[in-house]
Backbone as JSON, one array per atom type, in Angstrom:
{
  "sequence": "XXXXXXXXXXXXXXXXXXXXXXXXXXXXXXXXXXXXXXXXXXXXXXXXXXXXXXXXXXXXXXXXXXXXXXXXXXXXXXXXXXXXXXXXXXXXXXXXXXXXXXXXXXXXXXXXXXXXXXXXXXXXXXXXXXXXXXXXXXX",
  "N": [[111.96, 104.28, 79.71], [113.36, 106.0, 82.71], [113.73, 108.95, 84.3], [116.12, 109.6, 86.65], [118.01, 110.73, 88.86], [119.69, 113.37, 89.5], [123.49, 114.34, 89.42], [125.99, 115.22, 91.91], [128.76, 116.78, 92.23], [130.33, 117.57, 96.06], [132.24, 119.72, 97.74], [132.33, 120.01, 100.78], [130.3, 118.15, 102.49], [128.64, 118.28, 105.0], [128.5, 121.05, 104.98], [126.92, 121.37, 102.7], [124.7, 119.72, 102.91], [123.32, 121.19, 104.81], [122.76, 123.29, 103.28], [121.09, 122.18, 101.25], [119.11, 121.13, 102.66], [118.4, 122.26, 104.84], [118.17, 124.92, 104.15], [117.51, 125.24, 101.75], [115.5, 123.62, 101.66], [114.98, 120.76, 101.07], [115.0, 116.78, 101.53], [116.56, 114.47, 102.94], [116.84, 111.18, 101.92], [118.47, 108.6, 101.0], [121.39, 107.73, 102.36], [124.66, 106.58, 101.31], [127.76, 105.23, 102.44], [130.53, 104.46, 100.78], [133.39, 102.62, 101.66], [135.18, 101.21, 100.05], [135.72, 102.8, 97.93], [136.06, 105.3, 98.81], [133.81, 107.17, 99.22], [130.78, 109.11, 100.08], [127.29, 108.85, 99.05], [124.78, 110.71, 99.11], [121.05, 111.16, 98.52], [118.79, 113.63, 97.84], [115.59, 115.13, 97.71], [113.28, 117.08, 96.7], [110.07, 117.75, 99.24], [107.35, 115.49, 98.71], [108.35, 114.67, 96.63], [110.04, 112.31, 95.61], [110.77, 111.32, 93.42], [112.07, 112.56, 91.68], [115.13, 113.37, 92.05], [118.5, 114.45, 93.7], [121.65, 113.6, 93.73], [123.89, 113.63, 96.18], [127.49, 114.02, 95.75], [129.79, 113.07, 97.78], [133.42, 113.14, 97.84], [136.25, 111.34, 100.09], [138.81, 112.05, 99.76], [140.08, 115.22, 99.68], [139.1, 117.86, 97.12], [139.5, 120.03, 94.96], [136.74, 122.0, 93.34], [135.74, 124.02, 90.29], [134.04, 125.52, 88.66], [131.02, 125.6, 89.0], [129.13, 126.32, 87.18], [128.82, 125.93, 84.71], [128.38, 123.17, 84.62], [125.02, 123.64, 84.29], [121.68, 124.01, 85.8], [119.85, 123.68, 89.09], [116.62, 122.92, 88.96], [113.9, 123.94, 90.62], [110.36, 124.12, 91.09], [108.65, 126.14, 93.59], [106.18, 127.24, 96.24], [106.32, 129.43, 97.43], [107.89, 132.19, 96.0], [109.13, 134.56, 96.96], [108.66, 134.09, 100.22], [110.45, 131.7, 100.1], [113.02, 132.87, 99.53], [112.98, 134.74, 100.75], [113.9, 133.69, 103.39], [116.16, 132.35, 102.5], [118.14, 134.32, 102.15], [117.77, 135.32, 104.64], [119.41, 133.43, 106.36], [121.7, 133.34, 105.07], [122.02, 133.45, 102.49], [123.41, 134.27, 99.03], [120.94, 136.56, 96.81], [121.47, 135.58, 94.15], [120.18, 136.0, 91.43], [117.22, 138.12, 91.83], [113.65, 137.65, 92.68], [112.39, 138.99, 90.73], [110.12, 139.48, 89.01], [108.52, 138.0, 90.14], [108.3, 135.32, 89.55], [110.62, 134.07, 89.02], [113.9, 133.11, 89.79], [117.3, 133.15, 91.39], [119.93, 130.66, 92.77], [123.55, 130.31, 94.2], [124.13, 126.59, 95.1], [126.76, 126.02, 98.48], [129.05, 124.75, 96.51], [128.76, 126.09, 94.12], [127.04, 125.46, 92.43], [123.9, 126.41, 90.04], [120.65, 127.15, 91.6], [118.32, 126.85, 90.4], [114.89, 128.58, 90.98], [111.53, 128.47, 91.03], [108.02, 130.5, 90.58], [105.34, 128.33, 91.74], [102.68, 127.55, 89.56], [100.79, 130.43, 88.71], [103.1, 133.78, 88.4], [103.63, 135.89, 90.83], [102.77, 138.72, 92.08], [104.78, 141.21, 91.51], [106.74, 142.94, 93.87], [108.66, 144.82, 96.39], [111.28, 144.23, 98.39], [112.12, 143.23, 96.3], [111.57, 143.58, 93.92], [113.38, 145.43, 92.96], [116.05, 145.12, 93.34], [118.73, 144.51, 92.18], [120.67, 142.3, 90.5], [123.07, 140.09, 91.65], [126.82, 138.9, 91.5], [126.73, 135.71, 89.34], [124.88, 133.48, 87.55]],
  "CA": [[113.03, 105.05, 80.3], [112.75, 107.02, 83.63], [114.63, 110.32, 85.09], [116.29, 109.41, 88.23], [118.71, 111.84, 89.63], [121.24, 114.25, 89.28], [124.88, 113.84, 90.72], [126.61, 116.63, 92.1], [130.4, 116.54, 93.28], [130.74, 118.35, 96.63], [133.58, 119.31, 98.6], [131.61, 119.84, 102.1], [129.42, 117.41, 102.85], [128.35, 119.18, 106.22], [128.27, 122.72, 104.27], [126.14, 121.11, 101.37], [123.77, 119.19, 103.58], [122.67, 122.2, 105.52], [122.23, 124.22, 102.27], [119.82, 121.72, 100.52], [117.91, 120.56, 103.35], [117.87, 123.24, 105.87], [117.82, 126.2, 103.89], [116.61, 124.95, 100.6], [114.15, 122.56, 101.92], [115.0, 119.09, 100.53], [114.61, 115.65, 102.13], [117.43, 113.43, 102.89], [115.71, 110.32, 101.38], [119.35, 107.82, 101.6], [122.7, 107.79, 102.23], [125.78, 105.32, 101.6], [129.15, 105.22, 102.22], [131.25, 103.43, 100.29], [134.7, 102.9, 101.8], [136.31, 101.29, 99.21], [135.71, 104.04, 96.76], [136.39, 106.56, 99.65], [133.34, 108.74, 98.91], [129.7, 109.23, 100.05], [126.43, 109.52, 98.19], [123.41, 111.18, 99.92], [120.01, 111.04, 97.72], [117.73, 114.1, 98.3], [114.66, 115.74, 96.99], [111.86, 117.57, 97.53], [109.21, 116.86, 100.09], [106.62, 115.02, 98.68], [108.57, 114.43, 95.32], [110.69, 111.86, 95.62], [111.04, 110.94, 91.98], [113.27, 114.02, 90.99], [116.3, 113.75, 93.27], [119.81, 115.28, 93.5], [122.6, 112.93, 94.47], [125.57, 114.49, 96.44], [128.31, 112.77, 95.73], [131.46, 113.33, 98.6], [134.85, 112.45, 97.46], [136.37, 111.77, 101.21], [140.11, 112.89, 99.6], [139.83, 116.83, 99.17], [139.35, 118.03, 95.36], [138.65, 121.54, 94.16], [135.85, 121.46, 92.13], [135.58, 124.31, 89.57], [133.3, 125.86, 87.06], [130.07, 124.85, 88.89], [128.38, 127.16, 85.99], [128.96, 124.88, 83.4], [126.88, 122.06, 85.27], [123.81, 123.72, 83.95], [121.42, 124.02, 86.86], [119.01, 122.96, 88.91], [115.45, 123.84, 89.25], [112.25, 123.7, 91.71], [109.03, 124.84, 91.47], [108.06, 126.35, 94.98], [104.75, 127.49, 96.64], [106.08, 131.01, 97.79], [109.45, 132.26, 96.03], [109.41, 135.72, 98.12], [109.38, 133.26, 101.01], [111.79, 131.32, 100.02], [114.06, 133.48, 98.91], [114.1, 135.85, 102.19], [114.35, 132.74, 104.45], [117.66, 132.04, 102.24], [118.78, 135.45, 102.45], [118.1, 135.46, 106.41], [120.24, 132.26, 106.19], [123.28, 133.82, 104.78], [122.3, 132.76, 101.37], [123.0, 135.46, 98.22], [120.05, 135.66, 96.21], [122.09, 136.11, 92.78], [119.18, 136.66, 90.58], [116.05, 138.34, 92.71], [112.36, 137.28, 92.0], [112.23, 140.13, 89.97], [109.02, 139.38, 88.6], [107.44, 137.24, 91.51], [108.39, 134.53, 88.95], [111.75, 132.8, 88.77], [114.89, 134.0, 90.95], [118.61, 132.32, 91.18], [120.72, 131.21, 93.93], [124.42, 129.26, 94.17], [125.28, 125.82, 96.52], [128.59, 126.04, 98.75], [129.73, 124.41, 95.69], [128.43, 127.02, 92.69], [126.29, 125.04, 91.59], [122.98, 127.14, 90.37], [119.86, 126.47, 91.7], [117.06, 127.9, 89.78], [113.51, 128.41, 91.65], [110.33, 129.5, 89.91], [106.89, 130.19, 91.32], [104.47, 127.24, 91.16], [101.92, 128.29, 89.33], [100.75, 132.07, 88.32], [104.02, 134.44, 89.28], [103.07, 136.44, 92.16], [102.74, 140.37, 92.09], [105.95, 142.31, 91.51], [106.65, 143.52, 95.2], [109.89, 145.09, 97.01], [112.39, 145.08, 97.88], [112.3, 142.01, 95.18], [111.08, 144.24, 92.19], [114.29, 146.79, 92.51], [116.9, 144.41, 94.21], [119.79, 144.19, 91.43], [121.53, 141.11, 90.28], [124.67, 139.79, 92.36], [127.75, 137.51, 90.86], [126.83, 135.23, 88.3], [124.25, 132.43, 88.28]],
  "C": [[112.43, 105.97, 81.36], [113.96, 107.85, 84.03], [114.62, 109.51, 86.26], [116.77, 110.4, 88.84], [119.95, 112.5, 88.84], [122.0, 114.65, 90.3], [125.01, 115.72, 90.63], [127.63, 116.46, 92.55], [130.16, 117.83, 94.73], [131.65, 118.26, 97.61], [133.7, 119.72, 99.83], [130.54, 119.4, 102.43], [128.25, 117.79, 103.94], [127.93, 120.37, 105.6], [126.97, 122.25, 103.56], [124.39, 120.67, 101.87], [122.69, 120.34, 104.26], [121.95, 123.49, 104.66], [120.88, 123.67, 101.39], [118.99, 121.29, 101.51], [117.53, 121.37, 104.88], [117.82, 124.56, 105.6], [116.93, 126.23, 102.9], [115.54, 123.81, 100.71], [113.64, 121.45, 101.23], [115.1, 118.46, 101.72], [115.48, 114.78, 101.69], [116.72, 111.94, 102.47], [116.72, 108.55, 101.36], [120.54, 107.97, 101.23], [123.68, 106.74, 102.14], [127.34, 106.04, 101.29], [129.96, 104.14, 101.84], [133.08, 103.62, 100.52], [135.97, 101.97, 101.06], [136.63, 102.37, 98.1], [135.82, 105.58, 97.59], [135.61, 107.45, 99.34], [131.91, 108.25, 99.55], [128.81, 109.59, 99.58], [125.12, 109.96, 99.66], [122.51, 111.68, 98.53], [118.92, 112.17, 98.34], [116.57, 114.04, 97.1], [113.75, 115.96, 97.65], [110.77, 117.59, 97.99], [107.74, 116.46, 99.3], [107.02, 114.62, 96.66], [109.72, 113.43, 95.1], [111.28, 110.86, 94.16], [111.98, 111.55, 91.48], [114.51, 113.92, 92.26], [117.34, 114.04, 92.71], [120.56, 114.2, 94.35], [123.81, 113.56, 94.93], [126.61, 113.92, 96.17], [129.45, 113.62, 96.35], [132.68, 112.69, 98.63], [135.35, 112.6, 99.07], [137.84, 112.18, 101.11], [139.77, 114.25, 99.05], [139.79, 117.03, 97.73], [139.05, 119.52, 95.6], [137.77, 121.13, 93.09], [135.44, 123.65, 91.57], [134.56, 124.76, 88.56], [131.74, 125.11, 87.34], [128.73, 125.72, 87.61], [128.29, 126.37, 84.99], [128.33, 123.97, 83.31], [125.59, 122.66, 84.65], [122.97, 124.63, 85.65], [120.34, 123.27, 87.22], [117.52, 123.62, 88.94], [114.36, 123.07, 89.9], [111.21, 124.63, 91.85], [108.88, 125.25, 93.2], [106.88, 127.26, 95.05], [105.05, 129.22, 97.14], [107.54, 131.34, 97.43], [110.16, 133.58, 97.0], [109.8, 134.77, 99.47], [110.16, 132.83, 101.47], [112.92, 132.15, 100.03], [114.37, 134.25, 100.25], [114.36, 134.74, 103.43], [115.98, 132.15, 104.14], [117.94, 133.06, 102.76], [118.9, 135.47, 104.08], [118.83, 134.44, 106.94], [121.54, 132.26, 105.7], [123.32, 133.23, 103.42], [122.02, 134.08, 100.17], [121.84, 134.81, 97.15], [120.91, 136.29, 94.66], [121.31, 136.42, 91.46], [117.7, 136.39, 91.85], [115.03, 138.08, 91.87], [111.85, 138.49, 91.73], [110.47, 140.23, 89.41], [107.87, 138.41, 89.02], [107.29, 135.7, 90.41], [109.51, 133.8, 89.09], [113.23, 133.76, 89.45], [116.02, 132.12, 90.95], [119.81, 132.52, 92.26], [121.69, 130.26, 93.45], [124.21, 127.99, 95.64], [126.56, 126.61, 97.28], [129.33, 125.68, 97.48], [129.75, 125.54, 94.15], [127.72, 126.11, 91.95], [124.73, 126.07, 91.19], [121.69, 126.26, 90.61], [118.55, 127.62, 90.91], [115.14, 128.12, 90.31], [112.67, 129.55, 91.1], [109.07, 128.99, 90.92], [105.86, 129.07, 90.62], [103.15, 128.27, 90.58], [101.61, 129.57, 88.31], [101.67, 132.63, 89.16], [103.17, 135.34, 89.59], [103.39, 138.02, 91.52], [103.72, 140.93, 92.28], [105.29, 142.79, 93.18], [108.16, 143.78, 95.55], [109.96, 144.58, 98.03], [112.82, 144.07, 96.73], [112.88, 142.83, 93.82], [112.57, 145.39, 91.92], [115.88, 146.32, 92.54], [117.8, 143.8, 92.36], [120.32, 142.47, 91.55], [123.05, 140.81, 91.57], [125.31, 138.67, 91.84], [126.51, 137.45, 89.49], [125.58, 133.98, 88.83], [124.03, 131.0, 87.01]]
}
């Protein structure tokens, strides 16, 4: 048995795309559209990991989608989460749990889905405005 991917419903394709692979720094890896089933999948993951991927899946009739909290979440090791995290933020992305402890920090998709990112490694040295920087929403 092998892990392949995990689906995701979203209901901006365009929005979603730009959040995992130009803010959150995944790798479009392939896409299909299937127009009898009126929806599109796009296959990412992260660069040099193409074993672990996230499938988008785009219904092309509108839905609300609901309660992305309940999904669980997802998670990625990364190489600098301060980094990361203020390149989201300078990106218009909330960080809803801060790398409080230069260890593990929590952001949403457009959709609410959470994404969970932890430092690779040994967490990094408590530093501000990280170490003081309150919670926001829900994650």
């Amino acid at each position: 048995m092998k892990y392949l991917h995990t689906m995701v419903r979203v209901s901006d394709l365009d929005e979603s795309l730009d959040f995992y692979c130009n803010k959150l720094g995944l790798r479009e890896l392939q896409r299909k559209d299937v127009e009898a089933g009126r929806f599109t999948l796009v296959f990412l993951a992260a660069p040099g990991d193409a074993e672990a991927q996230v499938e988008l899946t785009w219904n092309w009739d509108p839905e609300d989608y609901t309660g992305g909290r309940n999904f669980g979440h997802l998670a990625y090791a990364v190489e600098d989460i301060y980094g990361l995290c203020q390149h989201l933020m300078d990106n218009g992305v909330t960080i809803n749990r801060p790398p409080r402890d230069g260890r593990m920090a929590f952001v949403r998709s457009p959709d609410g889905i959470s994404i969970e990112l932890l430092q690779r490694g040994t967490a990094l040295a408590p530093q501000e405005p990280w170490a003081s920087m309150p919670n926001e929403g829900s994650w």
